[in-house]
C-alpha positions as CSV (number, residue, x, y, z in Angstrom):
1,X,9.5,-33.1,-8.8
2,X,6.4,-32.2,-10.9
3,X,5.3,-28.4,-11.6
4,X,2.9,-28.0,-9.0
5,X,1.5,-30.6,-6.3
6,X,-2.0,-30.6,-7.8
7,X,-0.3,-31.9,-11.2
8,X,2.2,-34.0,-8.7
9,X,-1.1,-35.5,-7.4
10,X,-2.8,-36.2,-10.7
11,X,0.3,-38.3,-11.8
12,X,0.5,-40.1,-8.3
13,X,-2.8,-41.3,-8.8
14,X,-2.3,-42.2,-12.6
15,X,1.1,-44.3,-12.0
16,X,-0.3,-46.4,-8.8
17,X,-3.1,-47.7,-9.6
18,X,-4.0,-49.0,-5.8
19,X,-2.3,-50.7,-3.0
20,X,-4.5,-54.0,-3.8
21,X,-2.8,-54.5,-7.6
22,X,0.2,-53.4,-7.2
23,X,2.5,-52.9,-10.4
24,X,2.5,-55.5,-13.3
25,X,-1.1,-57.0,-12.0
26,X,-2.0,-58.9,-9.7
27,X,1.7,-58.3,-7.5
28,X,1.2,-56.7,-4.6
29,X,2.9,-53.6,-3.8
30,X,6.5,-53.8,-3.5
31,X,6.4,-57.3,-4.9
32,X,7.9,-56.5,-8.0
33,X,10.5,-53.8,-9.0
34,X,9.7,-51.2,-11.6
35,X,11.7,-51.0,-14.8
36,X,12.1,-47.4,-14.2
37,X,14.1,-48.7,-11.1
38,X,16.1,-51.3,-12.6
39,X,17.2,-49.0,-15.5
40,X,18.3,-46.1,-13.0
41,X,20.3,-49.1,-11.0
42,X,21.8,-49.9,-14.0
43,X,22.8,-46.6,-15.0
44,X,24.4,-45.9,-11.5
45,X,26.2,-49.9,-11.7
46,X,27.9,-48.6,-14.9
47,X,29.0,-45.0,-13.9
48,X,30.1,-46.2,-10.3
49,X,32.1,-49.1,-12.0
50,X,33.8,-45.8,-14.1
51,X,34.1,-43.8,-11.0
52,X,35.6,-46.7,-8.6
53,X,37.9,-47.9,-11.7
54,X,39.4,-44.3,-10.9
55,X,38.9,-43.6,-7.1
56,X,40.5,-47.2,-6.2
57,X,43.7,-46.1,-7.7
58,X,44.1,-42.7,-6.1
59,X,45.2,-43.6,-2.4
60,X,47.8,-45.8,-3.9
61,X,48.7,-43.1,-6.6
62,X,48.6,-39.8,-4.4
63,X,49.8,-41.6,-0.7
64,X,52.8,-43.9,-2.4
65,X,53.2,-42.4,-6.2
66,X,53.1,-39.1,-4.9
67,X,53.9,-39.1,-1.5
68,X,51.1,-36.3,0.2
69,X,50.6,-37.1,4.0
70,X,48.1,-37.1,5.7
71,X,46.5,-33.8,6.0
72,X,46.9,-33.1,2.1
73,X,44.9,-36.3,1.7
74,X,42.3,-35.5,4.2
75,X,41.8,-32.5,2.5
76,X,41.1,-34.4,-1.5
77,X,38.9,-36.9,0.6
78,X,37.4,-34.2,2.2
79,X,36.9,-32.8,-1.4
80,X,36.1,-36.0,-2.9
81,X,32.9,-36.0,-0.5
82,X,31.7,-32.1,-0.4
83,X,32.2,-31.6,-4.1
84,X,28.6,-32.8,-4.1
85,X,27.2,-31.1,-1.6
86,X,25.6,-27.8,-2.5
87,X,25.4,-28.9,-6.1
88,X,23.2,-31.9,-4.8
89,X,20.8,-29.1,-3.2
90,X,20.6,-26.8,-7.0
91,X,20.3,-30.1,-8.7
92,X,17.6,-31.2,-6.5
93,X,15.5,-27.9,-6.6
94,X,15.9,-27.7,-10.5
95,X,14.6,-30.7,-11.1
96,X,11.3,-29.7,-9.1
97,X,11.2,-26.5,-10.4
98,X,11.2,-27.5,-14.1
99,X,9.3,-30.6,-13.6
100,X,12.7,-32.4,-15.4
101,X,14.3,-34.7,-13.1
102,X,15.5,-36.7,-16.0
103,X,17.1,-34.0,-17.7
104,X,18.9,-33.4,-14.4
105,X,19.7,-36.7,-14.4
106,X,21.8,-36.7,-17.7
107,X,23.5,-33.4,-17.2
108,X,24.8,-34.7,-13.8
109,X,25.9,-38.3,-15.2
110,X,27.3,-36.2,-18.2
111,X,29.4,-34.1,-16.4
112,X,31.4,-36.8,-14.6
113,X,31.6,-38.8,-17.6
114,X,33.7,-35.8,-19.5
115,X,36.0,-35.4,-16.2
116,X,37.6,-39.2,-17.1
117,X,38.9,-37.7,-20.5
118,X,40.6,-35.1,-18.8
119,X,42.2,-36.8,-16.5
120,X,45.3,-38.0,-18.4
121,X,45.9,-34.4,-18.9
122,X,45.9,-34.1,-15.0
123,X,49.5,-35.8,-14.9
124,X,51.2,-36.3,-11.5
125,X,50.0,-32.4,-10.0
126,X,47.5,-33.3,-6.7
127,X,45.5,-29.9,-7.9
128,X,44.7,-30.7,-11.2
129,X,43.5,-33.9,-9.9
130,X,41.7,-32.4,-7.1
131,X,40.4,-30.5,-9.6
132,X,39.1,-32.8,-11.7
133,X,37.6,-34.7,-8.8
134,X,35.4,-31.8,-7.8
135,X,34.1,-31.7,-11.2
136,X,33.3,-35.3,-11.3
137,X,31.8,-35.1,-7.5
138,X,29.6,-31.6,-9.0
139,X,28.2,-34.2,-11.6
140,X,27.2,-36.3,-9.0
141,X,25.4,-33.9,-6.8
142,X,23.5,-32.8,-9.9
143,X,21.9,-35.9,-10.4
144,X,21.7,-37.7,-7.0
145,X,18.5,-35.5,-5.5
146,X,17.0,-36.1,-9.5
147,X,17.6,-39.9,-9.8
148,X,16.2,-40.5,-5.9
149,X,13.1,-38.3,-6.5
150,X,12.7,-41.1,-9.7
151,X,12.7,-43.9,-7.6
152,X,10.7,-42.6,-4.9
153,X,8.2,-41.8,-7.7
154,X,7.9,-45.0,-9.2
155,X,6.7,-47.4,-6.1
156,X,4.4,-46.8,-3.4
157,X,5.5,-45.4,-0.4
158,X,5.0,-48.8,1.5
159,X,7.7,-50.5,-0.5
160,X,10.5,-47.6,-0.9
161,X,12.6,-49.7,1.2
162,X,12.9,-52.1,-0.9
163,X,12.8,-50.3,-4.1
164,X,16.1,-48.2,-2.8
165,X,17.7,-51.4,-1.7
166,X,17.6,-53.1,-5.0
167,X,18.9,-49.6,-6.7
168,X,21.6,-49.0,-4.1
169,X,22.2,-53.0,-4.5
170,X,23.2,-52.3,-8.3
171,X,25.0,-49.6,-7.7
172,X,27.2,-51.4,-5.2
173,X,27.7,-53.9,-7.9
174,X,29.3,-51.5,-10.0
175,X,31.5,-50.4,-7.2
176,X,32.6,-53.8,-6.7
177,X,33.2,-54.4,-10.7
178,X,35.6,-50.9,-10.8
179,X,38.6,-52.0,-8.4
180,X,38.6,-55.3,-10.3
181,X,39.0,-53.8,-13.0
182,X,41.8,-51.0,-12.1
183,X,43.2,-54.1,-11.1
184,X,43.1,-55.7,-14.4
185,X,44.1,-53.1,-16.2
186,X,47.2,-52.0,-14.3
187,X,47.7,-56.1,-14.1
188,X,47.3,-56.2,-18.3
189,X,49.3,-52.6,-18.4
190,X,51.7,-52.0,-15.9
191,X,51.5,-47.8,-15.4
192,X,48.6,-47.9,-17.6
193,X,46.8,-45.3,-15.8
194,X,45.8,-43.7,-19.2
195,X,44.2,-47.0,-20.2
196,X,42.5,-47.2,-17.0
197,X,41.0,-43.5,-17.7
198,X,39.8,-44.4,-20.6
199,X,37.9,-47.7,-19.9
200,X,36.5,-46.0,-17.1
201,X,35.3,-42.8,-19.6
202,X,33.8,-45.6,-21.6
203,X,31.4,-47.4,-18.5
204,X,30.4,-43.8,-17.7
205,X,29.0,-43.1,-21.4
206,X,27.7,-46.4,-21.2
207,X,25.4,-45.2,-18.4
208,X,24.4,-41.7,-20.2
209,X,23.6,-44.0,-23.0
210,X,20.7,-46.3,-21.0
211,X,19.7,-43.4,-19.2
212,X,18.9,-41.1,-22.0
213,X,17.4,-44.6,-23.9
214,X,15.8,-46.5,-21.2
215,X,14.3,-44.5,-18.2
216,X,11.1,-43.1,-18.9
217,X,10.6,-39.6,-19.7
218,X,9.9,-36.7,-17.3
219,X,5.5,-36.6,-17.0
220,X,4.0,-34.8,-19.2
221,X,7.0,-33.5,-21.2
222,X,6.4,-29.9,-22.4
223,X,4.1,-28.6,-19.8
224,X,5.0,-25.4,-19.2
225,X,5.3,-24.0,-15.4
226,X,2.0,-22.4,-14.0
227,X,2.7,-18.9,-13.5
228,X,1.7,-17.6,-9.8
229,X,-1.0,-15.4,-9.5
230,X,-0.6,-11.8,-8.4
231,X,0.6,-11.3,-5.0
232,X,1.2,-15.0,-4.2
233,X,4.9,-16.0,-2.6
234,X,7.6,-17.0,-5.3
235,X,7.5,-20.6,-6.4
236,X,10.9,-21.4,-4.7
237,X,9.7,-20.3,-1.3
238,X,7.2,-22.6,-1.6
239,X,8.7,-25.2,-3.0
240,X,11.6,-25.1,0.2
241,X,9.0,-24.7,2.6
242,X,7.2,-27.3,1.4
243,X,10.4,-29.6,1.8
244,X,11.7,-28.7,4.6
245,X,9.1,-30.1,7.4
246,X,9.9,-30.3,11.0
247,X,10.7,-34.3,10.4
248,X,12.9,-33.7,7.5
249,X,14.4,-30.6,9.2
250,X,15.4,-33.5,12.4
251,X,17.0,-35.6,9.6
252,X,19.0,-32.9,7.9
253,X,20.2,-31.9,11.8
254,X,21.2,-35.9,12.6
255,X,22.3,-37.0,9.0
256,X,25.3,-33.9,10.1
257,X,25.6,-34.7,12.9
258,X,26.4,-38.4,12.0
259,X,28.2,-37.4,8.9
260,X,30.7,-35.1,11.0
261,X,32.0,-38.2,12.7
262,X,32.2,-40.4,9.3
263,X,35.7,-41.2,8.7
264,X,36.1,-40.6,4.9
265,X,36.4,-44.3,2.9
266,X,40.2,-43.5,1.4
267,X,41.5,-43.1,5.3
268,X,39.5,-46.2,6.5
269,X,40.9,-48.5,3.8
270,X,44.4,-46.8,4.4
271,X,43.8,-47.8,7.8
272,X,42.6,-51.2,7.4
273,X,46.2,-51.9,5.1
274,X,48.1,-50.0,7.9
275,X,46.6,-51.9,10.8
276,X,46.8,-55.2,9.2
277,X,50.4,-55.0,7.7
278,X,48.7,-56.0,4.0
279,X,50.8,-55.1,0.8
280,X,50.5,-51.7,-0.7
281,X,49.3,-53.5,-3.8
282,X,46.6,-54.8,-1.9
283,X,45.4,-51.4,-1.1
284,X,43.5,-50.5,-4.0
285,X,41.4,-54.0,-3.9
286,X,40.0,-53.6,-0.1
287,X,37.0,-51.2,-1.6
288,X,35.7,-54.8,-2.9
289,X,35.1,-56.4,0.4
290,X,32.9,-53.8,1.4
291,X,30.9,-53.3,-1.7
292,X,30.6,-57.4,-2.0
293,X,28.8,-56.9,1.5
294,X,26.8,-53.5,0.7
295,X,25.7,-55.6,-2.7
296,X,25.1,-58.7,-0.8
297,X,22.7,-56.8,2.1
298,X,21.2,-53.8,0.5
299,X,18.4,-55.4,-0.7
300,X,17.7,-57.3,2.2
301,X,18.3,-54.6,4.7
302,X,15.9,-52.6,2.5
303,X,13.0,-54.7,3.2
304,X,13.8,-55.3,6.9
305,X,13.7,-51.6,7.2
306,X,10.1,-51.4,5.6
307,X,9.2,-53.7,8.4
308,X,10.9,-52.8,11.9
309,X,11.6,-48.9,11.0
310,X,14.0,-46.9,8.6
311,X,15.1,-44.6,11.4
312,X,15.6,-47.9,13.8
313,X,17.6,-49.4,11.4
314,X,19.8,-46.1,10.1
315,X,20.8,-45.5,13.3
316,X,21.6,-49.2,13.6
317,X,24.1,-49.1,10.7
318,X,25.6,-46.1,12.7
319,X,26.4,-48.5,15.2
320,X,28.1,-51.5,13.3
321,X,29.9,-48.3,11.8
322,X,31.0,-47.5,15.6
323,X,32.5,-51.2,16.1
324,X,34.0,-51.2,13.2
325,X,36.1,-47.8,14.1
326,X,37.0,-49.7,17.8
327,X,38.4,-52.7,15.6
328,X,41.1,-50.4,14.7
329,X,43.4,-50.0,17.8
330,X,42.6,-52.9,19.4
331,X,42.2,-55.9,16.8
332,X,45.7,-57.9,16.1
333,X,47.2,-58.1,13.4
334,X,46.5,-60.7,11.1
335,X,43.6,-62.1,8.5
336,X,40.8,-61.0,10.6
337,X,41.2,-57.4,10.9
338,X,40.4,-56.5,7.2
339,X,37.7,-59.2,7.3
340,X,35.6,-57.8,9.8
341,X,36.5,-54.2,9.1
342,X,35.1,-54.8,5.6
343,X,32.6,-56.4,6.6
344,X,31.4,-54.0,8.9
345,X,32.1,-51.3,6.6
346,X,29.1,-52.6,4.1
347,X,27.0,-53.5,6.7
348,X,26.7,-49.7,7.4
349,X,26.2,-48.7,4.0
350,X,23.5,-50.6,3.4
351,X,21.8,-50.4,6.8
352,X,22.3,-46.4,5.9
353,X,22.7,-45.0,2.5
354,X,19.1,-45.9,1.1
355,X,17.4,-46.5,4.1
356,X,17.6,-42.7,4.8
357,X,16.1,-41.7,1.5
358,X,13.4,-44.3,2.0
359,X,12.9,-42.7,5.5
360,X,12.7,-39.5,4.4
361,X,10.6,-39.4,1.2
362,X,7.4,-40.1,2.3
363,X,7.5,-37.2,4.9
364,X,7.9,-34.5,1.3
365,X,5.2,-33.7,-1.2
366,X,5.9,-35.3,-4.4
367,X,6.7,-31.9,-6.1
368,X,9.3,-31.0,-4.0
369,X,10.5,-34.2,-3.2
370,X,14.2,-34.0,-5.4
371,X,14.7,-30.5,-3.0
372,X,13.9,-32.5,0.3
373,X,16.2,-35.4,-0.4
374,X,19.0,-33.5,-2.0
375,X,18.6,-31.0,1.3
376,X,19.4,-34.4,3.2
377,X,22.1,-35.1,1.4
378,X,23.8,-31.9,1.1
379,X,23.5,-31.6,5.1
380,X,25.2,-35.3,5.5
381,X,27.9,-34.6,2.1
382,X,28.8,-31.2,3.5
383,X,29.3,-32.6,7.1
384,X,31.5,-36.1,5.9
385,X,33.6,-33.3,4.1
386,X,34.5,-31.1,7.2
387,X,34.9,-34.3,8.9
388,X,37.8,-35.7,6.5
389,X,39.4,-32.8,6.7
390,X,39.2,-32.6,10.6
391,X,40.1,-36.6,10.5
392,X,43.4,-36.1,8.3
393,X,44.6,-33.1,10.5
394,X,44.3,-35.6,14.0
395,X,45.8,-38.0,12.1
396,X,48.9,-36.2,11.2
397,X,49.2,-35.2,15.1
398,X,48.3,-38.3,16.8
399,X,48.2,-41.0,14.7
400,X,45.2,-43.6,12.9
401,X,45.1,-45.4,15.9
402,X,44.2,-43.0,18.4
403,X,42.4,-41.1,16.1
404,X,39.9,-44.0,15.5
405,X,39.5,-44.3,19.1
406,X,38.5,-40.6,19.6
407,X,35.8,-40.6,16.7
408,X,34.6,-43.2,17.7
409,X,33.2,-41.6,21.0
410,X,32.3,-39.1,19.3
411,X,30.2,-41.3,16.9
412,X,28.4,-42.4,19.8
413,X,27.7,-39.5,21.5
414,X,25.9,-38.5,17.6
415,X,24.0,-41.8,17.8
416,X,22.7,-41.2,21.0
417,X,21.7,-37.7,19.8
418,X,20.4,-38.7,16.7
419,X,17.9,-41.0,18.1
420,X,16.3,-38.1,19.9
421,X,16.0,-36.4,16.5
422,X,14.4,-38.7,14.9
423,X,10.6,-39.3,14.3
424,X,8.2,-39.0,17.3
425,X,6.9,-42.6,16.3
426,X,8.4,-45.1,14.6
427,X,7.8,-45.3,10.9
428,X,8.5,-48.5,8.2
């Protein structure tokens, strides 16, 4: 993340002053979360409110408004979740290589903050939405591996668990507050999609606002790069090499291996109302039961996994994933279905979706950190993508039911493989 590892070092050493004191004197590491931290969650609570405002509407919109089956919608969700993908990878070795994570940051929350003006414009045509989507989903991959490589730069290694949980925890919140308020809007203004679009562009600016206001400023702004002396190998070999170590190579390997047997969010909730015989109204609210959960244990998975084990605990989260796929065919119908469905849902999510960066980042040098993690995360976005698509087409031949019942084998033959991948010890 910073212009060279000798300069990455200085600044480590300047922004921790010792494992004894802590941050704001006298807490011990971890005890306390940094303001750099709680800024970046807030920025990511408003934009996913924006986004989730949006996304909660589209399986009701595109499945019942405009009637695509099932392998179109395979193929936006699979959209919706590789749009990120290789832009989470150039975003991520950017912000290394100009020492400007932050200014990463805002063109990435930018970017998807202009996409919900242009989506009135999209009107009732599945490509111009798809479209738009990609564009909103290349925002985020810009500034995912940036925004990380903040947070793991602003605790100690020891306490990244935590730090990750109460960011991921904010976030959640955010996609909690979005379907509420799709909900209210369309309540307040039936067909008001427009509205919607625009309340949403408004969170997103919102968050560009506190980001560009609150979060502090790259180190050392207006260092220039070093240049390499004669003869030595280009700074982006380096800087690749440098992130991609045997242990982080094992996690890129199992985060797509795992990811290729993630049903994509818009089938499981399509699903879950399927299975249970819920409303079609209800649809667009069932993204709330599993972000009140993800909100609820983030934070407190976080710290559990500094304790027993990152990689332990991601590959437990892979698990309650697996029962939640089994509930599929073989719960009845009825109230308890969606419960523990949803349930289930955010249990993985926040047994997973920090807890791998935390895992991860100590094993990368601080000035290539932003390319390690976004390496991650391009591996596991690229793979969820191939594996909505591959979802939607067995869907549309044999059914959700039976197509739950086959991924979820597979998802346990990736679990079992996945925990041979991972570290040679176990790690907090």
């Amino acid at each position: 993340m910073y212009l060279s590892h000798t300069r990455a070092a200085d600044t480590h050493r300047t922004r921790r002053p010792g494992r004894s004191g802590g941050r704001g004197g006298g807490a011990g590491p971890g005890r306390r979360i940094p303001g750099t931290v709680l800024a970046l969650g807030a920025v990511s609570l408003l934009t996913d409110a924006s986004a989730e405002l949006v996304t909660a509407m589209l399986p009701l919109y595109l499945m019942y408004g405009l009637g695509i089956g099932y392998l179109r919608l395979g193929a936006l969700d699979g959209l919706y979740t590789g749009a990120t993908a290789l832009f989470r990878l150039l975003g991520g070795w950017a912000a290394d290589r100009l020492g400007r994570p932050k200014a990463l940051a805002v063109t990435g929350y930018g970017l998807s903050a202009l996409t919900k003006l242009a989506l009135p414009a999209a009107g009732t045509s599945a490509s111009a939405i798809g479209a738009l989507v990609a564009a909103d989903r290349t925002g985020k991959g810009i500034r995912t591996g940036p925004r990380d490589a903040m947070i793991a730069a602003a605790v100690p290694d020891g306490a990244l668990g935590r730090a990750f949980g109460a960011h991921r925890a904010m976030d959640t919140c955010g996609a909690l507050l979005g379907p509420l308020l799709a909900f209210a809007v369309l309540l307040a203004v039936p067909g008001g999609y427009d509205t919607a679009f625009l309340v949403s562009f408004c969170l997103a600016a919102s968050g560009v606002v506190v980001l560009v206001c609150f979060v502090r400023p790259d180190p050392r702004p207006g260092t220039p790069a070093p240049a390499a002396p004669a003869g030595a190998t280009p700074p982006r070999v380096k800087l690749l090499a440098a992130a991609l170590s045997p242990e982080v190579r094992r996690c890129v390997l199992a985060a797509g291996l795992l990811g290729l047997v993630t049903v994509g969010d818009m089938f499981f909730f399509l699903a879950v109302q399927q299975r249970a015989e819920l409303p079609v109204r209800a649809l667009p609210l069932l993204p709330l039961g599993t972000a009140l959960v993800f909100m609820a244990a983030a934070a407190p998975l976080g710290r559990l996994a500094d304790r027993v084990g990152r990689w332990r605990l991601f590959l437990g989260g892979h698990g309650v994933l697996l029962a939640a796929y089994l509930l599929m065919p073989a719960a009845p119908v009825g109230w308890l279905l969606p419960v523990l469905a949803l349930a289930l849902h955010g249990l993985f999510y926040a047994a997973t979706d920090g807890v791998l960066m935390a895992h991860v980042a100590p094993s990368i040098p601080a000035g290539a950190r932003a390319t390690g993690l976004a390496a991650v995360q391009t591996a596991q976005a690229l793979a969820r993508a191939g594996g909505a698509v591959a979802f939607g087409g067995l869907c549309a031949v044999v059914g959700l039911g039976p197509a739950f019942t086959l991924y979820a084998a597979l998802l346990a033959t990736a679990i079992a493989v996945s925990a041979r991948l991972g570290p040679r010890r176990t790690t907090p």
